[in-house]
VEXVOBA-170951 format. One record per atom (N, C-alpha, C): x, y, z; residue in one letter. Coordinates in steps of 0.001 Angstrom, whole numbers, plus 500000, padded with zeros to 6 digits. Example, Ala and Ser with C-alpha at 12.3 -4.5 7.8 and 13.67 -1.06 7.14 Angstrom:
<pts>
513190494310507800A/512300495500507800A/513200496700507800A/512850497750507080S/513670498940507140S/512900500030507870S/
</pts>
This chain:
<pts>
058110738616398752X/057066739499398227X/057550740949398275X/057001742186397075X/057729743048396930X/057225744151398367X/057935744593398893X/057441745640399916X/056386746955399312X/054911746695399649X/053967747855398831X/055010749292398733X/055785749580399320X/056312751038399184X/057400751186398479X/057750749614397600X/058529749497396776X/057963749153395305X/056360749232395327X/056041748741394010X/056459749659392955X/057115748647391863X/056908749343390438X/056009748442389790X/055654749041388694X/055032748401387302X/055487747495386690X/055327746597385748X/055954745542384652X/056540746177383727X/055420747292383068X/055160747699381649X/055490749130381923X/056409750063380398X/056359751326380275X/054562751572380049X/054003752749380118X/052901753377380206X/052951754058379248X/053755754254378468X/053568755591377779X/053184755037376346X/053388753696375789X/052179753349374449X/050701752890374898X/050545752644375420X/049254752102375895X/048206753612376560X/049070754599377202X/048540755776377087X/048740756167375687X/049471756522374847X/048810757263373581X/047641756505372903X/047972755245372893X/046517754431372111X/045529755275372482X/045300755029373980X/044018755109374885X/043742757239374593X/044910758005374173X/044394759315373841X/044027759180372549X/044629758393371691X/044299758075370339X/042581757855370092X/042565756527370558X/041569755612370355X/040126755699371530X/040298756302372573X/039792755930373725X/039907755401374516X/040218754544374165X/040450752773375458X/041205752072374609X/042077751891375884X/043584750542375350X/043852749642376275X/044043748643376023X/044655747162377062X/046165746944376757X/046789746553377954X/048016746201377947X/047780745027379396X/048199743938378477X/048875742856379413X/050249742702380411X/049975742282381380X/050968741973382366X/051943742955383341X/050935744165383374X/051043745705383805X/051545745028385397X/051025744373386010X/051296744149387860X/052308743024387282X/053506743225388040X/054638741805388646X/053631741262389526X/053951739547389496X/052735738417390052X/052762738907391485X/053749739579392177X/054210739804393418X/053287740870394328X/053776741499393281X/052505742404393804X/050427742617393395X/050685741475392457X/049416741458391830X/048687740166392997X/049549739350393570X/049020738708394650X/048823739284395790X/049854740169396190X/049319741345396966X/048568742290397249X/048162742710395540X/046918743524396086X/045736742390396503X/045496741161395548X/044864740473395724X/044340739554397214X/045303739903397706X/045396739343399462X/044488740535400163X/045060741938399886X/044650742664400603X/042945743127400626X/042349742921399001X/041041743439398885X/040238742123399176X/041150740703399232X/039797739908399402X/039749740204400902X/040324740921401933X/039618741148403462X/038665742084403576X/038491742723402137X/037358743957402118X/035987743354402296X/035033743904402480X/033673743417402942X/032902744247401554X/031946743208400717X/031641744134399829X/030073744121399576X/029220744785398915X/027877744849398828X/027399744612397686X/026292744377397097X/025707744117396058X/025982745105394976X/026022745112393695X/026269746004392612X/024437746370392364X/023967747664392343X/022476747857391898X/022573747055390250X/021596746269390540X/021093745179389406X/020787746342388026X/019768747453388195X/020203748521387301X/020640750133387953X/020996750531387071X/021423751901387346X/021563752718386641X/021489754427386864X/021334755509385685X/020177755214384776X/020079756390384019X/018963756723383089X/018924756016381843X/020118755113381407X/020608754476380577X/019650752677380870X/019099752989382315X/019094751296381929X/020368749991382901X/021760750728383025X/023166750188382812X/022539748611383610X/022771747719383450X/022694746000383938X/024088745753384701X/024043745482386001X/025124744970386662X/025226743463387514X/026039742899387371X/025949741786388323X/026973741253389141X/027279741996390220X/028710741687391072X/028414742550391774X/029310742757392728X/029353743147393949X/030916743901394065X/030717745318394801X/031293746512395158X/031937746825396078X/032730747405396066X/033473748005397185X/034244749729396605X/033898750818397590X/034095752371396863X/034898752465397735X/036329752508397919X/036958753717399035X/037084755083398271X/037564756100399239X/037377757226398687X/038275757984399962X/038933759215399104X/039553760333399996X/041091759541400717X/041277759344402342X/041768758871403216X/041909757585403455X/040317756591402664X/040128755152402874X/041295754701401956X/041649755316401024X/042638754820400158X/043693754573400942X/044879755268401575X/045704755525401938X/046065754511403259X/044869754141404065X/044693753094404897X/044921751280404149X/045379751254402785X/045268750019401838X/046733750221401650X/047664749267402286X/049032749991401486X/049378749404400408X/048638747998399958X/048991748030398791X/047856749016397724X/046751748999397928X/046152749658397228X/046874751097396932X/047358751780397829X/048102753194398105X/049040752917397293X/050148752555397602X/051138751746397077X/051308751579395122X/050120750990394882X/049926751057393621X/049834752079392844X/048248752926393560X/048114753978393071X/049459754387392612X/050310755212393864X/051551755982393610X/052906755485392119X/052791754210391894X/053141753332390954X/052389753822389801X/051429753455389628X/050198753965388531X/050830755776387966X/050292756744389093X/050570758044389141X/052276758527388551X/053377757378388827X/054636757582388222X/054968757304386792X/053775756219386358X/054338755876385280X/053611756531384208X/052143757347384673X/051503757874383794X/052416759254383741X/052697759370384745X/053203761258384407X/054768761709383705X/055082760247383849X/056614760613382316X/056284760437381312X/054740759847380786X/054343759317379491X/054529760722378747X/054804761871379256X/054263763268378239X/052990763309377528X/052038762707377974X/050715762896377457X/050384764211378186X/049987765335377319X/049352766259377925X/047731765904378079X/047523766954379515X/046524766688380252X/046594765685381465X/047814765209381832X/047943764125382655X/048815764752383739X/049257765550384117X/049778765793384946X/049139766346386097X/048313766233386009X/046978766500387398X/046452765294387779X/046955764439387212X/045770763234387220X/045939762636388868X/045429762742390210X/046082761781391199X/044604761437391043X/044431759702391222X/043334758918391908X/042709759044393397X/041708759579393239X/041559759709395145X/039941759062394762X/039702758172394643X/039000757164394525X/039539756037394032X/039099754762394457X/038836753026394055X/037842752758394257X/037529751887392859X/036583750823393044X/036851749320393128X/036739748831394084X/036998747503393737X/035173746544393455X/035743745254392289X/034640744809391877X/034824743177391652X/033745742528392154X/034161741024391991X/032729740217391634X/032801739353390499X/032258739021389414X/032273737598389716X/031149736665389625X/031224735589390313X/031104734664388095X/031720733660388374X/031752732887387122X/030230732799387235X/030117732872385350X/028837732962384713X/027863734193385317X/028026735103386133X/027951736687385955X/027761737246385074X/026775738728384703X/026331739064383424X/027588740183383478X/028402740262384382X/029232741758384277X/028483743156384335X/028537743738383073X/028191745611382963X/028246745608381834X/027100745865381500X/025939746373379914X/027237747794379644X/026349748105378172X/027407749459377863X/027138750618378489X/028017751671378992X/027919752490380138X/028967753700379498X/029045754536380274X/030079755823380443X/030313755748381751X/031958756285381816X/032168756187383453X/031976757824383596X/031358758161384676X/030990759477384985X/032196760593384451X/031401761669384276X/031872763028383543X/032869763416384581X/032869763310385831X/033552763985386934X/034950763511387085X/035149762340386475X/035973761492386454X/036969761644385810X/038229762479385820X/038818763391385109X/039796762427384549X/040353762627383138X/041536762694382636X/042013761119382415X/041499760053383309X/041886758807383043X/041194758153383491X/041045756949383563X/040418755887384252X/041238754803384396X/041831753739385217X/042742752452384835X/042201751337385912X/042020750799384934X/041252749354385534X/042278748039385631X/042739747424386452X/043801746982386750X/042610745780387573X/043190744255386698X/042456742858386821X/043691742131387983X/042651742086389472X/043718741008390183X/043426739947389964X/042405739562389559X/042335737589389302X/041200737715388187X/041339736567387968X/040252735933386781X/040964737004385558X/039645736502384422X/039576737357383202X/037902737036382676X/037851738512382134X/036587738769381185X/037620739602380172X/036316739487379276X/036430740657377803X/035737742042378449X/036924742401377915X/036627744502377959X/036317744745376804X/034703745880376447X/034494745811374904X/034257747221374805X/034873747847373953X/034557749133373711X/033851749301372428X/032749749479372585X/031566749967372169X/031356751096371189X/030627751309370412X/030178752136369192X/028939752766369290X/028025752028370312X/026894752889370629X/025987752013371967X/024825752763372315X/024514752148373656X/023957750727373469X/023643750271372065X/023122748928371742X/024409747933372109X/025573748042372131X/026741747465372273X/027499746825371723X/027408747289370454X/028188746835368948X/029457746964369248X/030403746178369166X/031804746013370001X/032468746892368799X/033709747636368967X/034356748518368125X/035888747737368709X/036232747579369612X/037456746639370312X/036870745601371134X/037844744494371683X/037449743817372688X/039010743267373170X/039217743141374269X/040056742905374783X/039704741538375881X/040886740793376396X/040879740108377524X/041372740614378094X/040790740856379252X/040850741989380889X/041244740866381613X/042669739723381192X/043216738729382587X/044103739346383886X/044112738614384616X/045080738905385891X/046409739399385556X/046335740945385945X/047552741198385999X/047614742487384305X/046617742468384151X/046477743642382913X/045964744757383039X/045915745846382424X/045382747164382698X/044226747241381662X/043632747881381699X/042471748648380752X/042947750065381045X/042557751411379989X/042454752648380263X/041480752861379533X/041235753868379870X/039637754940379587X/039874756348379507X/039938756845378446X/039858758284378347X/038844758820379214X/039216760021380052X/038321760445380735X/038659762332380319X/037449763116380595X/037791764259380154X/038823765287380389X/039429765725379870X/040628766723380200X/041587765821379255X/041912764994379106X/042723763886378928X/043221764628377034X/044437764953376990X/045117765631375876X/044433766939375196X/043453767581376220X/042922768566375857X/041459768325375256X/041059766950374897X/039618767067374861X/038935766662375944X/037860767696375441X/036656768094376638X/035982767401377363X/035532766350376559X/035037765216377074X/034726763547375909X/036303762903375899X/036199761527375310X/036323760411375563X/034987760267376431X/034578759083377092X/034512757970376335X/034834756431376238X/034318755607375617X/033235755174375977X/032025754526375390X/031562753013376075X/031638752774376033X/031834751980376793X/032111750241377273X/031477749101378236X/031594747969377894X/030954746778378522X/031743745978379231X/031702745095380475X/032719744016380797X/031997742705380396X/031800741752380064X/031209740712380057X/031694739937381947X/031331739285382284X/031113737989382777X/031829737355383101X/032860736731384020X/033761735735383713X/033213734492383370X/033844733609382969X/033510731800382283X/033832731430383230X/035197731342383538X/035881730365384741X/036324731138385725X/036033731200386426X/036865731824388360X/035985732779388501X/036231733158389473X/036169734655389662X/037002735692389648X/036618737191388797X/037415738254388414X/037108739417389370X/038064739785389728X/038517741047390314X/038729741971390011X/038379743212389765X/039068744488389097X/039318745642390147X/040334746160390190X/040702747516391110X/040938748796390312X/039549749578390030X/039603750880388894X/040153751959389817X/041084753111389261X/041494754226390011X/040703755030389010X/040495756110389870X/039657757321389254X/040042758668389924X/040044760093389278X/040390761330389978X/039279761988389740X/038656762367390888X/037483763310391154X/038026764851390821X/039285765207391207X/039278766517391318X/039175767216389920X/039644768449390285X/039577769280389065X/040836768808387939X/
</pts>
């Protein structure tokens, strides 16, 4: 198994980031080596996690799974979670996408979705949430749908399987202000799905 302080990536970053400045949101398959994608996967199922609020925000948003937020220092205590991040943070910042060179994650979410789960109605990931978003699937798969309006008319859809990335334009991100997508996860069918999102609070 790969040593967390040796992780790299599968995949270059740098088409799947222009899509995602292009378009909003882009998927790329097979982003984690199995090695370390079992690894993170070892490490978050010892996390202890809580209910997802059934709704949330002014929107309505519908959730059905269950949460886990580290934040700040809690990160850094995860070495594969840490580990990744720093992986993540290398491969975005040779892409030459401007606006990305600030980007460090000092938040995770981790999220786990029990088969036949409704997932997450269409949403925005918060404004604060600078410059990127990357949602990185340790097990299972759902569809990632990026959305056209809050009714949830799919504009893309992707399979979000083990071992793939999602990105999310978040603001700052090539100089616009704020180009959030919406988006939905559906549900898994079979297993249960895992997702580990990085996010940067700062400026």
């Amino acid at each position: 198994m790969t040593p967390p302080g040796t992780a790299r990536l599968a995949r270059d970053l740098g088409p799947v980031l222009r899509r995602t400045t292009d378009d909003g949101a882009a998927h790329e398959p097979g982003v984690l080596p199995e090695d370390l994608r079992r690894a993170l996967l070892a490490e978050v199922d010892a996390e202890r996690y809580a209910p997802l609020p059934a709704v949330e925000g002014p929107h309505g948003v519908r959730q059905d799974g269950e949460y886990l937020v580290l934040a700040g220092e809690e990160v850094g205590r995860r070495p594969v979670v840490d580990a990744l991040r720093t992986a993540l943070v290398d491969a975005v910042r040779v892409s030459g996408v401007p606006g990305i060179d600030a980007w460090w994650p000092d938040e995770v979410t981790i999220q786990r979705y029990a088969p036949g789960s409704g997932g997450i109605s269409t949403h925005l990931d918060g404004r604060r949430h600078r410059h990127l978003v990357a949602v990185l699937t340790a097990e299972g798969s759902a569809v990632l749908r990026q959305c056209s309006d809050r009714a949830g008319t799919t504009l893309r859809a992707w399979d979000a399987d083990a071992g793939s990335l999602v990105l999310l334009r978040g603001p700052g991100l090539a100089g616009v202000e704020d180009g959030r997508p919406l988006h939905a996860v559906d549900g898994p069918v079979d297993g249960r799905r895992t997702s580990v999102t990085f996010r940067a609070t700062g400026a």
